[in-house]
Backbone as numpy.savetxt, mean C-alpha at the origin, in Angstrom:
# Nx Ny Nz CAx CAy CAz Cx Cy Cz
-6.71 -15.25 1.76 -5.38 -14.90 1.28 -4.52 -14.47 2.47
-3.47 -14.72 2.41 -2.59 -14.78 3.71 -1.59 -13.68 3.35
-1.83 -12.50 4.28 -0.75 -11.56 4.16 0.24 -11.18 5.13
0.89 -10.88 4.57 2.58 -10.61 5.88 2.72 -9.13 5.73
3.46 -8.63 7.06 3.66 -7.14 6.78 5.33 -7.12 6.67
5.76 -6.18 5.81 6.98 -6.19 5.61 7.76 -5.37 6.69
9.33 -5.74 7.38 9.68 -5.27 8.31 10.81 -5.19 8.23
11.89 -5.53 7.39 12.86 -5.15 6.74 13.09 -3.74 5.27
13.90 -2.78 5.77 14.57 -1.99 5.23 14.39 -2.07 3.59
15.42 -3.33 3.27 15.43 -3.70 2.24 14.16 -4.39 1.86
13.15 -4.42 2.47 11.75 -4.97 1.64 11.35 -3.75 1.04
11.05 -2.14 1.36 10.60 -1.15 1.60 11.26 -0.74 0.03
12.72 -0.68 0.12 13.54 -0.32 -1.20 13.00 -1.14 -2.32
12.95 -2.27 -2.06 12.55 -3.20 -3.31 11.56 -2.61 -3.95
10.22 -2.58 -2.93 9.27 -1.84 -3.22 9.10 -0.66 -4.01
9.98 0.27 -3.99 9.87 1.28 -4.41 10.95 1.38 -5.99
11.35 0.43 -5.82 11.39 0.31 -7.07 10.73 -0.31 -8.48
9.65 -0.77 -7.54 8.33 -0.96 -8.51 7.52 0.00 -8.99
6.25 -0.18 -9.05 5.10 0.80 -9.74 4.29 1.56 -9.08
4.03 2.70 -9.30 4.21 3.83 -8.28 2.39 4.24 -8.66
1.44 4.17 -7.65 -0.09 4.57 -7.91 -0.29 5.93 -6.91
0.49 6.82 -7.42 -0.15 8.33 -6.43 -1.46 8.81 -6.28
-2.33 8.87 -5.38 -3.82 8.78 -5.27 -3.68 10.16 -3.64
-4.58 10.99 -3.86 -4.72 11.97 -2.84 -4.39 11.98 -1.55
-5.00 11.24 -0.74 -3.85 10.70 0.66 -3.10 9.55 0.73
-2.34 9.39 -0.21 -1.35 8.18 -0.03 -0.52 8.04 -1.56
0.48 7.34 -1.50 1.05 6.79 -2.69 0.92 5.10 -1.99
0.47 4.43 -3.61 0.60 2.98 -3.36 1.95 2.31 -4.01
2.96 2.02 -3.56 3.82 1.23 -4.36 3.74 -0.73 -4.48
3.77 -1.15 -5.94 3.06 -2.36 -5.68 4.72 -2.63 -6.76
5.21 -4.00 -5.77 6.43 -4.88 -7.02 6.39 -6.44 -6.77
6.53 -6.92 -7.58 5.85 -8.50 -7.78 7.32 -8.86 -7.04
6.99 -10.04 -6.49 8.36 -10.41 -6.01 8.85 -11.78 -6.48
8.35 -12.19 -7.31 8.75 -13.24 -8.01 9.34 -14.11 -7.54
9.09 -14.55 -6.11 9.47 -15.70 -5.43 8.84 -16.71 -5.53
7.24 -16.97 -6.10 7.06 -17.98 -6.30 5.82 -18.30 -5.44
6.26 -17.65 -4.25 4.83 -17.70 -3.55 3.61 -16.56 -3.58
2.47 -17.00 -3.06 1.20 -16.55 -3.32 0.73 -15.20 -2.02
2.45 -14.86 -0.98 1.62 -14.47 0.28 1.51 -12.76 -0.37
0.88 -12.11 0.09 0.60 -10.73 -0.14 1.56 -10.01 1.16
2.34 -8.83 0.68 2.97 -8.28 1.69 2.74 -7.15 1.91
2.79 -5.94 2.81 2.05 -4.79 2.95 3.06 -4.19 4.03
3.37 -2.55 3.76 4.25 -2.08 4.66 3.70 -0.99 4.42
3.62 0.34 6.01 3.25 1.54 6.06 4.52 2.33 6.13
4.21 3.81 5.51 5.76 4.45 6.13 4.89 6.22 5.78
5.87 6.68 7.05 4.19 8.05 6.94 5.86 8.91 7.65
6.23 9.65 6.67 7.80 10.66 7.10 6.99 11.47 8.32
7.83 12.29 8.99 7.91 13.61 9.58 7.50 14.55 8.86
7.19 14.23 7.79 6.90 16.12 7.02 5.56 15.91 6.82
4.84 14.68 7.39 3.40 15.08 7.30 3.07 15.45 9.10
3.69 15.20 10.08 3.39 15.68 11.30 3.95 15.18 12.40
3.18 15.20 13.56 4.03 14.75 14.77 3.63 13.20 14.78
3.89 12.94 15.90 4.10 11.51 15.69 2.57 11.01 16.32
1.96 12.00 16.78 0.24 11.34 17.09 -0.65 11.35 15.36
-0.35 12.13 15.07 -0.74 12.77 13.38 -0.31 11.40 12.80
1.29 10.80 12.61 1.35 9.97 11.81 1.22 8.02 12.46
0.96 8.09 13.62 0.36 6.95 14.32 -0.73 6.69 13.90
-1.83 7.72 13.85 -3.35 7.66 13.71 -3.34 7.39 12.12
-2.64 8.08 11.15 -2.41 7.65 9.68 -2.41 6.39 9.29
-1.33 5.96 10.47 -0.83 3.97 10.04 -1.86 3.38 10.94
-2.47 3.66 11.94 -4.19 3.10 12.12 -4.67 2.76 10.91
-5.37 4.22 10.18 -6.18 3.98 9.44 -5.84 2.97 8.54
-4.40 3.05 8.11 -4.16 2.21 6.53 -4.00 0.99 6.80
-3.58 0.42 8.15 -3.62 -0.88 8.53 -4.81 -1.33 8.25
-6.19 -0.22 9.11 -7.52 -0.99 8.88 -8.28 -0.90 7.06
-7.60 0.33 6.51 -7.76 -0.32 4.93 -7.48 -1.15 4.53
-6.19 -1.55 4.77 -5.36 -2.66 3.96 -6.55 -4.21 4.80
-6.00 -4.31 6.04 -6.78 -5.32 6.46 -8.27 -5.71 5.44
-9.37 -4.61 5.06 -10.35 -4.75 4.83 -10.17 -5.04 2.63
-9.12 -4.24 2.69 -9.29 -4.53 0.83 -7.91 -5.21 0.40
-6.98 -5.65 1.18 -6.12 -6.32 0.08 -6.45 -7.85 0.34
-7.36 -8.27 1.09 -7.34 -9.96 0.83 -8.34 -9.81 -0.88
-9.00 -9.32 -0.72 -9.99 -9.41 -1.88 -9.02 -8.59 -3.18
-8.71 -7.27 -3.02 -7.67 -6.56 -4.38 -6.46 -6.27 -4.34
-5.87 -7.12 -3.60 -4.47 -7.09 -3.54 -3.73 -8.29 -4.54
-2.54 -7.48 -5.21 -1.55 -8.67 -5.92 -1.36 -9.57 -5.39
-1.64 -11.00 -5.48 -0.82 -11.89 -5.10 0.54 -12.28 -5.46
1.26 -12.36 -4.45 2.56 -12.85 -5.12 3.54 -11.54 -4.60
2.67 -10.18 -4.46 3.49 -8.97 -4.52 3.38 -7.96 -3.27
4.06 -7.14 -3.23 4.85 -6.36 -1.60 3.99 -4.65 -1.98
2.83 -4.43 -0.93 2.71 -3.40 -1.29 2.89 -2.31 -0.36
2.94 -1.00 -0.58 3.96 -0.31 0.27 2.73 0.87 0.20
1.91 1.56 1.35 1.59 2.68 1.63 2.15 3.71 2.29
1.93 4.78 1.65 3.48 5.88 1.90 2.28 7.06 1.85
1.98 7.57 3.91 1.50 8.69 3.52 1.78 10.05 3.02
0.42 10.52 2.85 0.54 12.34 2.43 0.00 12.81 3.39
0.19 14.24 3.78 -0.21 15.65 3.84 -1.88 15.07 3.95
-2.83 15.48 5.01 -4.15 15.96 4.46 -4.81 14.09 4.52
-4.07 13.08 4.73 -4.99 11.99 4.34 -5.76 11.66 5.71
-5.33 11.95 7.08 -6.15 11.60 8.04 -7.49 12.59 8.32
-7.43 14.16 7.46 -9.10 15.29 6.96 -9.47 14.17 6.07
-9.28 13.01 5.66 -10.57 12.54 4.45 -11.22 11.39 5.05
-12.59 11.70 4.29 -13.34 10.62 5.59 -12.64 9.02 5.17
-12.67 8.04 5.96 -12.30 6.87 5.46 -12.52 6.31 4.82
-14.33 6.51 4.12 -14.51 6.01 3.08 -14.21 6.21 1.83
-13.79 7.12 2.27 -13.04 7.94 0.44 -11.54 7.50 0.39
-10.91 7.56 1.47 -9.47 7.05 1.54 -10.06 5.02 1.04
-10.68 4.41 1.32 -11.25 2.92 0.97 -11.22 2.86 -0.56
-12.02 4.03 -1.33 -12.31 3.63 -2.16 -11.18 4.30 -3.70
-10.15 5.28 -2.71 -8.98 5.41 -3.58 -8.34 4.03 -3.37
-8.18 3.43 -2.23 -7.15 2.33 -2.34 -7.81 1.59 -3.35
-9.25 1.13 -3.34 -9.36 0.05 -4.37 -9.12 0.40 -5.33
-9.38 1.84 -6.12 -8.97 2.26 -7.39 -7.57 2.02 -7.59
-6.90 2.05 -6.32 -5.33 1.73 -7.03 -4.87 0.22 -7.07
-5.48 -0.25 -6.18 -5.51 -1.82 -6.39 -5.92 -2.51 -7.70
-7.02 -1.92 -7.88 -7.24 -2.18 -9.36 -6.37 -1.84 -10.79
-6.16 -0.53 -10.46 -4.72 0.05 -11.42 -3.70 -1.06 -11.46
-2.93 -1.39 -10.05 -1.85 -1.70 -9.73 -2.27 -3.44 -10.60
-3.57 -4.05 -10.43 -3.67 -5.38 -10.53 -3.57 -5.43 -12.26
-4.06 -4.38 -12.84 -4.47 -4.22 -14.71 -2.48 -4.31 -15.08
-2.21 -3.16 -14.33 -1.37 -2.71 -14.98 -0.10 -4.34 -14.80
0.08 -4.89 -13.74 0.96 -6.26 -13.44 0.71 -7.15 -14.48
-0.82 -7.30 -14.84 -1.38 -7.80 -15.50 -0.43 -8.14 -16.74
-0.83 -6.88 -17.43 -0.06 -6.48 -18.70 0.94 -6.98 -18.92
1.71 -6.45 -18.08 3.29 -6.17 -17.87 3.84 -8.19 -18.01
3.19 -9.33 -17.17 3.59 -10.49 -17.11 4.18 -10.57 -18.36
4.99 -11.41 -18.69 5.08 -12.43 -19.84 4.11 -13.38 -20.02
């Protein structure tokens, strides 16, 4: 599965006006983009109010190498997903930060599910 990272402003907004999976170190925002194509899109964004800028570098490490490892396999196709850190997510070991993302991947995939026509 072929994924793109999002790098426009307005990809980020879109995003967040989709469906919102809050999980202990991170919020996942997942919105179908109904263009038609199959690519998976993925964008990090980690504010100042979780730390300095070595604190939130090392954050978008980690979630790059999550995302890399679980959205070809549980990621929406078709849809833009947006990791938005918290407070406290670079104290959790990585495997626990792994296995919230899949729980929300899975949420995020049930719940799209539904929702289609």
């Amino acid at each position: 599965m072929l994924v793109r990272t999002l790098s426009k402003r307005s990809e980020f907004l879109a995003a967040n006006r989709g469906l919102r999976f809050p999980m202990p170190g991170f919020v996942l925002l997942v919105r179908h983009r109904g263009d038609g194509e199959d690519v998976l899109g993925i964008g990090y964004t980690v504010s100042k109010k979780v730390g300095n800028a070595v604190t939130r570098n090392r954050m978008k490490r980690r979630f790059r190498e999550l995302a890399r490892a679980a959205l070809p396999e549980s990621g929406v196709s078709g849809a833009d997903h947006v990791l938005i850190g918290r407070p406290g997510a670079n104290d959790m070991p990585f495997a626990e930060l792994g296995e919230h993302l899949d729980s929300a991947l899975k949420r995020a995939a049930k719940k799209l599910a539904t929702k289609a026509p």
